[in-house]
DSSP file (Angstrom, degrees, kcal/mol; ACC not computed):
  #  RESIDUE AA STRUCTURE BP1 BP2  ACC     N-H-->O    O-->H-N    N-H-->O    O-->H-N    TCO  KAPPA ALPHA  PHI   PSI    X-CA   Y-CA   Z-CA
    1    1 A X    >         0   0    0      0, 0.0     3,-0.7     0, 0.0     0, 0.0   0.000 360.0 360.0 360.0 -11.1   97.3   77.7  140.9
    2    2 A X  T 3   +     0   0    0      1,-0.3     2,-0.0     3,-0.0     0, 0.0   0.609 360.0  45.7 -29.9 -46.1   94.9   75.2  139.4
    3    3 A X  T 3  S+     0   0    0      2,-0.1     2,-0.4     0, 0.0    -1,-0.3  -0.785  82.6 112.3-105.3  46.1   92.7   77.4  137.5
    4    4 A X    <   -     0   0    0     -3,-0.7     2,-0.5    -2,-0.0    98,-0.0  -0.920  61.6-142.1-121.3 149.0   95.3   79.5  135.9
    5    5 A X        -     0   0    0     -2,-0.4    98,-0.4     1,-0.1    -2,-0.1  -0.976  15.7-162.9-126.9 145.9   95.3   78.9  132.5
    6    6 A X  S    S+     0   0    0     -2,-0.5     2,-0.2    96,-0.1    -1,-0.1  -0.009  71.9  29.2-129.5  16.6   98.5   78.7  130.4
    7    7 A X  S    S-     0   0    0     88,-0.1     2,-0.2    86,-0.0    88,-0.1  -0.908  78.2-105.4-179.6 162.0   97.1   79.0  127.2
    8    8 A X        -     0   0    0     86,-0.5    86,-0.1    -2,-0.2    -2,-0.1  -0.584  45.3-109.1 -83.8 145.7   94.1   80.5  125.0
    9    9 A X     >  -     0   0    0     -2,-0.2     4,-0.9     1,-0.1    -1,-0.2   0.188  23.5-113.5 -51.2-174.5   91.5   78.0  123.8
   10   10 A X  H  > S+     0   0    0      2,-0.2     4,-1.2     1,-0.1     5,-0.4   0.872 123.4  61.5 -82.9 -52.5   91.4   77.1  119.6
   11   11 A X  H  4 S+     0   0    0      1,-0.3    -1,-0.1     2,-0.2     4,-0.0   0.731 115.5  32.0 -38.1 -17.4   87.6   79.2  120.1
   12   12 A X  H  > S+     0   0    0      2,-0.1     4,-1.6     3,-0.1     3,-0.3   0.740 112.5  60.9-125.0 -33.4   89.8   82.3  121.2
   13   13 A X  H  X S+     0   0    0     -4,-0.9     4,-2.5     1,-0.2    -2,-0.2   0.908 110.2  40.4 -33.5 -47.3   92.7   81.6  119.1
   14   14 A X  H  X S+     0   0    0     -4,-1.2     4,-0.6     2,-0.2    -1,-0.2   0.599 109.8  57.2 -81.8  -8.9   90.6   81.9  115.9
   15   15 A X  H  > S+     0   0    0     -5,-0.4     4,-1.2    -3,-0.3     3,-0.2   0.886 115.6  37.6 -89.5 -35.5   88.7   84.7  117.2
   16   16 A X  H >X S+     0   0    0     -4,-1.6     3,-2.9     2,-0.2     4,-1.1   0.945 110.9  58.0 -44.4-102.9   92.4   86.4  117.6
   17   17 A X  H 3X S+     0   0    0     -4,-2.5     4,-1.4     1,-0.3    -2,-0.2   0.426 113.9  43.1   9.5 -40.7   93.6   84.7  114.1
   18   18 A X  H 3X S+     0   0    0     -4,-0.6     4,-1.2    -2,-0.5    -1,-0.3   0.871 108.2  53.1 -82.9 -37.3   90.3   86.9  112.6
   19   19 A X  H <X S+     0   0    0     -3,-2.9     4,-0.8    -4,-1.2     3,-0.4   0.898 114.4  47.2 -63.0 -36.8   91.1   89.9  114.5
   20   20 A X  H >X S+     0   0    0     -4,-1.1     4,-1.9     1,-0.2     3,-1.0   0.900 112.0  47.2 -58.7 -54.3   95.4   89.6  112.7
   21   21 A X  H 3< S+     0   0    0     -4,-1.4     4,-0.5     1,-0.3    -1,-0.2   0.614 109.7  50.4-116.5 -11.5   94.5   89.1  109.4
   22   22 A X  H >X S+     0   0    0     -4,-1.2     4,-3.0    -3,-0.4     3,-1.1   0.911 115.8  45.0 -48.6 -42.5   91.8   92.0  109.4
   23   23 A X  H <X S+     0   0    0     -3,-1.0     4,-2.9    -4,-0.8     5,-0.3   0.988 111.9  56.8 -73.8 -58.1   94.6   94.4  110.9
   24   24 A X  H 3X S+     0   0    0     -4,-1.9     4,-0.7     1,-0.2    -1,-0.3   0.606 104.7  45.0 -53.6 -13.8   96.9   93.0  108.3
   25   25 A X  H X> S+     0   0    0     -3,-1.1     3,-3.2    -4,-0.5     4,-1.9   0.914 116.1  50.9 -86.1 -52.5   94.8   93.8  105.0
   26   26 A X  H 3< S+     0   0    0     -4,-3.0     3,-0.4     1,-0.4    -2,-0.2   0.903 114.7  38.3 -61.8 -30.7   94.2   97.2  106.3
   27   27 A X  H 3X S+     0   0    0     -4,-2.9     4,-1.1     1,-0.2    -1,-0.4   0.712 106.9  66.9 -88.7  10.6   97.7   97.9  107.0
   28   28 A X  H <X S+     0   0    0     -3,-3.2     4,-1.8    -4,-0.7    -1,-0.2   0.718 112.1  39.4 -77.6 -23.4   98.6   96.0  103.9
   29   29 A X  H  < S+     0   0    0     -4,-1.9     4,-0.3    -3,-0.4    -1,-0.2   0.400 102.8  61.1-128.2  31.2   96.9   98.9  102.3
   30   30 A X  H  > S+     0   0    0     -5,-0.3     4,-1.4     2,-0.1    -1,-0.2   0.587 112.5  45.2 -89.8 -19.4   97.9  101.6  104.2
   31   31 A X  H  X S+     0   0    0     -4,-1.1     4,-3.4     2,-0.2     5,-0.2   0.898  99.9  59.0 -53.2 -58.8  101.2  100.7  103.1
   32   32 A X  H  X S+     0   0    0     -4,-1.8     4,-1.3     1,-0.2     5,-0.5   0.971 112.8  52.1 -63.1 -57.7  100.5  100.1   99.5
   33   33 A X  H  > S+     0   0    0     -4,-0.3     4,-2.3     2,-0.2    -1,-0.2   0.909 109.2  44.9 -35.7 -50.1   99.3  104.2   99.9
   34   34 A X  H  X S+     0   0    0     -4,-1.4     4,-1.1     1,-0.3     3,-0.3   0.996 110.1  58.3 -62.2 -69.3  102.2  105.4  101.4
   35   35 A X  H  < S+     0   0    0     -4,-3.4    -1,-0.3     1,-0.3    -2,-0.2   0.473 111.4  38.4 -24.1 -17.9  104.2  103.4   98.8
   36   36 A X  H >X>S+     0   0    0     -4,-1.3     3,-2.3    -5,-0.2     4,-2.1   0.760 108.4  67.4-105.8 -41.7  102.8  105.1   96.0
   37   37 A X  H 3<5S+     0   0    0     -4,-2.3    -2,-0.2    -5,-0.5    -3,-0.1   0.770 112.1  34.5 -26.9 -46.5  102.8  108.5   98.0
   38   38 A X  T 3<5S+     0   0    0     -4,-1.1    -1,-0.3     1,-0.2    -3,-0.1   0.255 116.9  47.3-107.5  -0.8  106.4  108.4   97.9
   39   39 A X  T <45S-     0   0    0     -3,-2.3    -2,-0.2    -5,-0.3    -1,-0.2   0.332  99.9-128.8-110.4 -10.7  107.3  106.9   94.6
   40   40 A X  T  <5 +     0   0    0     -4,-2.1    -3,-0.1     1,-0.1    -2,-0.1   0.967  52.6 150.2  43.8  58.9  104.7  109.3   92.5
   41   41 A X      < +     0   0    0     -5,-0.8     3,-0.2     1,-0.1    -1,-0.1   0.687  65.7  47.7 -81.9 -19.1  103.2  106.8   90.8
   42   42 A X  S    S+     0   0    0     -6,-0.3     2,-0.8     1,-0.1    -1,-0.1   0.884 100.1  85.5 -78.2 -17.9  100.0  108.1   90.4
   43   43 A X        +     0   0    0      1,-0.1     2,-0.2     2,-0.0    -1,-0.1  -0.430  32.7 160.8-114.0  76.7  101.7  111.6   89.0
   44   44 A X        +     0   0    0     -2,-0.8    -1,-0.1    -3,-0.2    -3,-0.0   0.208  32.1 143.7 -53.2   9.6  102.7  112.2   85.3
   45   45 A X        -     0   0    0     -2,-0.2     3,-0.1     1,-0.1    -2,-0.0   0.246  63.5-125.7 -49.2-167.0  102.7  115.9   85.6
   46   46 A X  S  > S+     0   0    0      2,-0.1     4,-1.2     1,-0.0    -1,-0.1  -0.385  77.9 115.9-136.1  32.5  105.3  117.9   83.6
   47   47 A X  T >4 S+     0   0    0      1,-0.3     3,-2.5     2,-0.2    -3,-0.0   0.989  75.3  55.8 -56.4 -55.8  106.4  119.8   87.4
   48   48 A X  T 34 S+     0   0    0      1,-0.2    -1,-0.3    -3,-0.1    -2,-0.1   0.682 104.7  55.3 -59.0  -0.4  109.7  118.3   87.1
   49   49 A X  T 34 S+     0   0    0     -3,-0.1    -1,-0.2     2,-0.0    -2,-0.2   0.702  74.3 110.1 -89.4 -32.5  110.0  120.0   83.7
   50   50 A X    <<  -     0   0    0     -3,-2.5    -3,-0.0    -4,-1.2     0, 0.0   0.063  60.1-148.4 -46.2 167.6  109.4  123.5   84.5
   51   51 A X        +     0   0    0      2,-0.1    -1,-0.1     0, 0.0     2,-0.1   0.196  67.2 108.4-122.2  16.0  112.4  125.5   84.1
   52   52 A X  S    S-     0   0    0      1,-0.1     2,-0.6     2,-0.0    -2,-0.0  -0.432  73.4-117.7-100.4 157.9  111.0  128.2   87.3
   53   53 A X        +     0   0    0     -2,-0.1     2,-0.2     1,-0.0    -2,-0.1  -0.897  41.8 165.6-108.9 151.5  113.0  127.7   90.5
   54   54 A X     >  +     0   0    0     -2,-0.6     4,-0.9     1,-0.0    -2,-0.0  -0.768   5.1 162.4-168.4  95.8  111.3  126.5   93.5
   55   55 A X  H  > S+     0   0    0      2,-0.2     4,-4.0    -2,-0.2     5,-0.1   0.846  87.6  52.0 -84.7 -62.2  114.3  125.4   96.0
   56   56 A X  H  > S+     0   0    0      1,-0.2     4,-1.9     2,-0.2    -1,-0.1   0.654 102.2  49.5 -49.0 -41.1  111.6  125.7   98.3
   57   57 A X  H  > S+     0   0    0      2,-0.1     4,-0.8     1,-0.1    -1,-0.2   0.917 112.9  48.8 -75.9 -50.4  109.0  123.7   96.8
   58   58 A X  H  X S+     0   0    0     -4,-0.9     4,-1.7     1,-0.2     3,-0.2   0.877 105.6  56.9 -65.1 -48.5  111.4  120.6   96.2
   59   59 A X  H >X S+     0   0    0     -4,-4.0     4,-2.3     1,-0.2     3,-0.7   0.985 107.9  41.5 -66.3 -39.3  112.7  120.5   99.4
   60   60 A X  H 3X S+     0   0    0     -4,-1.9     4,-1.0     1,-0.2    -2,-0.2   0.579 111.3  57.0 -87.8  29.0  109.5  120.1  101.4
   61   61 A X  H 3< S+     0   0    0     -4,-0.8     4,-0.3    -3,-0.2    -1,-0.2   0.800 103.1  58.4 -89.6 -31.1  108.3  117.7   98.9
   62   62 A X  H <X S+     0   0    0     -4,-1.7     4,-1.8    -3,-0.7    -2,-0.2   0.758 110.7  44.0 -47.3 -59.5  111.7  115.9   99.9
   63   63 A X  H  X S+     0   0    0     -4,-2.3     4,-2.6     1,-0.2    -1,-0.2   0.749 106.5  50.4 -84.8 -11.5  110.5  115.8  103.3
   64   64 A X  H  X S+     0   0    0     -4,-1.0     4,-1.4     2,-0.2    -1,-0.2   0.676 112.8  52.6 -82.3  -2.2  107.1  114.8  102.9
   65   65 A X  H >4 S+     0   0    0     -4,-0.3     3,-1.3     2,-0.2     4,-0.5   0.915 113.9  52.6 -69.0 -94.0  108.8  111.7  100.5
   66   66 A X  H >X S+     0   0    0     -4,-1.8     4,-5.5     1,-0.3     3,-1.1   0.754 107.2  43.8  16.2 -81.9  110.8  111.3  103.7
   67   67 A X  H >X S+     0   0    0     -4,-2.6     3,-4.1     1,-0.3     4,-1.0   0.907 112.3  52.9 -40.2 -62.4  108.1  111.1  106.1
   68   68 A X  H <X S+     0   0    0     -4,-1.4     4,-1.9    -3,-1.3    -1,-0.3   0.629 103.4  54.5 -55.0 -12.8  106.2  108.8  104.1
   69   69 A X  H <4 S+     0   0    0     -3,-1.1     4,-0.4    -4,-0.5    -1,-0.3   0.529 108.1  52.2-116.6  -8.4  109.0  106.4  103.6
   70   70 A X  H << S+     0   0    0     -4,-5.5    -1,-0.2    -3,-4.1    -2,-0.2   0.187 108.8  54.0-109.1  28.3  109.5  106.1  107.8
   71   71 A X  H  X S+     0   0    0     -4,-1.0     4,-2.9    -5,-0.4     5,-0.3   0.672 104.2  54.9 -99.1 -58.4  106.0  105.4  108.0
   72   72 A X  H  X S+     0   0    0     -4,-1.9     4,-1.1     2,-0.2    -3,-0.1   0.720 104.9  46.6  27.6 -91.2  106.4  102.8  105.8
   73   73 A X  H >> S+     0   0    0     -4,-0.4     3,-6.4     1,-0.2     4,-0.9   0.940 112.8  53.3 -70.8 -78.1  109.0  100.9  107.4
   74   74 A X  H 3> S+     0   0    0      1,-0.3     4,-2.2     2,-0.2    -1,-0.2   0.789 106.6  49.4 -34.2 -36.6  107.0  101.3  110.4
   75   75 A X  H 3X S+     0   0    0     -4,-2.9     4,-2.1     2,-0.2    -1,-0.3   0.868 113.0  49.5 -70.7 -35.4  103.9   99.9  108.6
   76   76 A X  H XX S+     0   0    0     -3,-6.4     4,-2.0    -4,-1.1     3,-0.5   0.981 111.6  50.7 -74.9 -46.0  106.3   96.6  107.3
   77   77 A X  H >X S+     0   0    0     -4,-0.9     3,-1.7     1,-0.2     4,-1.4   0.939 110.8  47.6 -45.2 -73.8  107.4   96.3  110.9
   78   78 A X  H 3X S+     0   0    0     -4,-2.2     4,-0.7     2,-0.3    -1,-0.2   0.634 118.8  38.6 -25.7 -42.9  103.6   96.3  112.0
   79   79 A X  H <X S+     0   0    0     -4,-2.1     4,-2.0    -3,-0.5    -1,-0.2   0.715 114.4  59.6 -85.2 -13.8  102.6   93.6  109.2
   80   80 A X  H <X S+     0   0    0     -4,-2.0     4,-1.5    -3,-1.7    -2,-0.3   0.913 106.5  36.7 -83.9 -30.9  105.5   92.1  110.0
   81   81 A X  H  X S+     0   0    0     -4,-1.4     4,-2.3     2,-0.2    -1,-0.2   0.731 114.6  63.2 -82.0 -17.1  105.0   91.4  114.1
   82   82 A X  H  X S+     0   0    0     -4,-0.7     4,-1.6     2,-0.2    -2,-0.2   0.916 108.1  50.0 -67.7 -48.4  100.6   90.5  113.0
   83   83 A X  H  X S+     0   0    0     -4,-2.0     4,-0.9     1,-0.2    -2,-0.2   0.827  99.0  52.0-107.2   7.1  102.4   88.0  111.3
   84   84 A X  H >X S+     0   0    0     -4,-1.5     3,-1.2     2,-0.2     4,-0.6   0.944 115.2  52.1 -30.1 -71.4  104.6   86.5  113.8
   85   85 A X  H 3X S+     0   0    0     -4,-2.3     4,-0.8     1,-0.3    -2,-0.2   0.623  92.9  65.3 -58.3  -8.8  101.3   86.3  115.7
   86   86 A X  H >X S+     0   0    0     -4,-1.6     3,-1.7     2,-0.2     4,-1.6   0.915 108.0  39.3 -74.2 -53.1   99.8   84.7  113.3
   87   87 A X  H << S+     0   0    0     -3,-1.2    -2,-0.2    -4,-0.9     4,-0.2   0.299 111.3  61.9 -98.3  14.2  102.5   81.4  113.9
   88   88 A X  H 3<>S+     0   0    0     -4,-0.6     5,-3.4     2,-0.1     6,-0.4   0.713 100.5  48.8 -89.8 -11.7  102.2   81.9  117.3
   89   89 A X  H X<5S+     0   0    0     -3,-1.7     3,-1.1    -4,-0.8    -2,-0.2   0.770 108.1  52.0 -83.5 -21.3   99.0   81.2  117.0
   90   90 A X  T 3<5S+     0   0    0     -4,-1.6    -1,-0.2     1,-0.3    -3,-0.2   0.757 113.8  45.4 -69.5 -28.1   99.5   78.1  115.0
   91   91 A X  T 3 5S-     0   0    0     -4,-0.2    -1,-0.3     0, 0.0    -2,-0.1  -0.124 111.9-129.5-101.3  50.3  101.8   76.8  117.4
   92   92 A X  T < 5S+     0   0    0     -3,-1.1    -3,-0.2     1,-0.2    -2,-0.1   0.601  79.9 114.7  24.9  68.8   99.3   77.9  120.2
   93   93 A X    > < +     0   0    0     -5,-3.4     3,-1.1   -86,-0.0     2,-0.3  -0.067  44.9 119.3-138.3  16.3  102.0   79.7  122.1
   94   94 A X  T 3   +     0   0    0     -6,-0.4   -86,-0.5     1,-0.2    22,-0.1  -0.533  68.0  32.8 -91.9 153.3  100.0   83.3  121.4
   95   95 A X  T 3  S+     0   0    0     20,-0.3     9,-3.3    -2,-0.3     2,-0.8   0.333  87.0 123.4  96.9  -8.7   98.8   85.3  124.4
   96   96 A X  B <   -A  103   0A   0     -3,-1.1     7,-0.3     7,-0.2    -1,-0.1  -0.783  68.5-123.5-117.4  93.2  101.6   84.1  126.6
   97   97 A X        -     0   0    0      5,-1.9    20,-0.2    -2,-0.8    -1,-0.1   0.394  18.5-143.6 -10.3 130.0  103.6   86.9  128.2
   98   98 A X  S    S+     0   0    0      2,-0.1    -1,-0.1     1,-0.1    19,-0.1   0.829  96.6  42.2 -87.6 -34.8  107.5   86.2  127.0
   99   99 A X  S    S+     0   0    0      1,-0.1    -1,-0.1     3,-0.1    18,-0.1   0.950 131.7  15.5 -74.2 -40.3  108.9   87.3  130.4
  100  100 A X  S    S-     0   0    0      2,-0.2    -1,-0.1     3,-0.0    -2,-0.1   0.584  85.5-139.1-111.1  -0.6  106.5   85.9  133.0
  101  101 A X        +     0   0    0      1,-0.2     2,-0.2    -5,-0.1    -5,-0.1   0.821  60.0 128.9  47.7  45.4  104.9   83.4  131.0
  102  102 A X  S    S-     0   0    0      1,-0.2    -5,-1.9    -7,-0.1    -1,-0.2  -0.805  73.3 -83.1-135.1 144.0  101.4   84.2  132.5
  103  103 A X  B     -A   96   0A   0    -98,-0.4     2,-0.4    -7,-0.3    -7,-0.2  -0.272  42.6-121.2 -57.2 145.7   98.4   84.9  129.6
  104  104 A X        -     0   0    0     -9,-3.3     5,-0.2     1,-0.1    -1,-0.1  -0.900  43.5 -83.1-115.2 138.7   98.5   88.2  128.5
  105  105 A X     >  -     0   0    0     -2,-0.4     4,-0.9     1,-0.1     5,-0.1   0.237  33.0-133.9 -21.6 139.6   94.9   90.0  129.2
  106  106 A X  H  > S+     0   0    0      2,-0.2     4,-1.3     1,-0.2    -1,-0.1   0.659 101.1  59.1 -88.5  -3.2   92.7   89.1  126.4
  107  107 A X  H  > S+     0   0    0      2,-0.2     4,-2.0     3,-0.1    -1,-0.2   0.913 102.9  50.8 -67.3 -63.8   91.6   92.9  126.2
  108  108 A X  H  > S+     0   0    0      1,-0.2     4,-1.2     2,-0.2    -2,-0.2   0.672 108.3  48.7 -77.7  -1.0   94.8   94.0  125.7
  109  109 A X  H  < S+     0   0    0     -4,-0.9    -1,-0.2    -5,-0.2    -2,-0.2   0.912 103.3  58.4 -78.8 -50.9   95.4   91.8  123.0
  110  110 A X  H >< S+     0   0    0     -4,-1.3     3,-0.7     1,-0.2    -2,-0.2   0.917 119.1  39.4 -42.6 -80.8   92.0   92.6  121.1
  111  111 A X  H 3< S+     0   0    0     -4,-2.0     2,-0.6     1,-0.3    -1,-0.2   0.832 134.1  20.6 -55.6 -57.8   93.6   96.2  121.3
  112  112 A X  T >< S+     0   0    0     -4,-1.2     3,-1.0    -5,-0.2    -1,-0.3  -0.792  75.3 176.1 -83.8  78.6   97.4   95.2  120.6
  113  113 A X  T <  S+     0   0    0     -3,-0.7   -18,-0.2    -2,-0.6    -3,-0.1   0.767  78.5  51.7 -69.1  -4.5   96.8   91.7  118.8
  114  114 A X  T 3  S+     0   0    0     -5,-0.2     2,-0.4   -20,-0.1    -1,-0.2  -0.121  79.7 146.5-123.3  58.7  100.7   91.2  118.1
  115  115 A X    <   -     0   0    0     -3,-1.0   -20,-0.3     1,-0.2   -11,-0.1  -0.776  28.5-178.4 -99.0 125.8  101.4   92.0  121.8
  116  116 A X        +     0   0    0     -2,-0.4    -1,-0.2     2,-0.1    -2,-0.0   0.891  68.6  54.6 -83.0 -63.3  104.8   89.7  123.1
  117  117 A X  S    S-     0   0    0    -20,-0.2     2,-0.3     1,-0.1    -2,-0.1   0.130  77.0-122.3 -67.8 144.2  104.3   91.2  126.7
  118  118 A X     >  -     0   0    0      1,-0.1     4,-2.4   -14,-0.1     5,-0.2  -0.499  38.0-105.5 -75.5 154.1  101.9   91.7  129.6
  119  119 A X  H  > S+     0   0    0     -2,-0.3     4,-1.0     2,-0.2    -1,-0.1   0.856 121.3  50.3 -54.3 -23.1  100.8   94.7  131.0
  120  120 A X  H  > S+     0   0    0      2,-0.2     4,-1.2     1,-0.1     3,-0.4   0.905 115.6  45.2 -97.4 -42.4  103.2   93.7  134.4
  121  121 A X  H  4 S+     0   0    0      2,-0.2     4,-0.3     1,-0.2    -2,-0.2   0.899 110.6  49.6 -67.5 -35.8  106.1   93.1  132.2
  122  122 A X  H  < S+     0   0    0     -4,-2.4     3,-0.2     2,-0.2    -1,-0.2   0.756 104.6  56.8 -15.7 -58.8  105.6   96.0  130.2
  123  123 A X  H  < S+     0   0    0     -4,-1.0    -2,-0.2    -3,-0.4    -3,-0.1   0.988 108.9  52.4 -60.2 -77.3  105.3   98.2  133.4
  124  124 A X     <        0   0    0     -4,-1.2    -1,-0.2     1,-0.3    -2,-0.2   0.348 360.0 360.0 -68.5  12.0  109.1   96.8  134.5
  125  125 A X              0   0    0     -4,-0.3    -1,-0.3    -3,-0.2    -2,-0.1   0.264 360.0 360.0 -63.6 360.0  110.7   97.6  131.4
């Protein structure tokens, strides 16, 4: 048990730290997309204005509003756990499995950086 190590270095901390705050501008503006998607800010047409009925048209316009505004959330959730990792990595406590409290694979961080578990805690879940 000697050689287990029970924490990331600062050199792989910042190299994590680089990987969060990329994910976070992109999904900051995958958000900012959806958000407009679903507020029609970009679209000053005169649709609503027509007097023609389209029941049809309005509802699945309804649902694609819909979608877009549980993607959304999901997307705030997503910037919101990068930046949890972000201050776990300032209190150096990032990488470390919350159930067995064994580093979690630095692979599977790279892929999931704002990953709580391990792959063996995961599994028993």
């Amino acid at each position: 048990m000697a050689d287990v190590k029970l924490k990331y270095s600062d050199e792989d901390l910042q190299e994590f730290k680089e990987i969060i705050e990329k994910k976070i501008a992109r999904a900051k503006d995958d958000l900012a997309l959806l958000q407009s998607a679903y507020k029609n800010d970009a679209d000053n047409g005169t649709d609503d204005t027509s007097p023609s009925f389209k029941s049809f048209d309005e509802g699945s316009d309804t649902m694609a509003k819909e979608a877009n505004v549980q993607l959304a959330i999901r997307q705030e959730k997503f910037i919101r756990d990068l930046k949890n990792a972000l201050l776990r990595i300032e209190n150096k406590t990032y990488g470390v499995c919350r159930v067995t409290g064994k580093l979690i694979q630095k692979e599977r961080l790279k892929l999931v950086p704002h990953a709580t578990l391990s792959i063996e805690a995961k599994r028993k879940q």
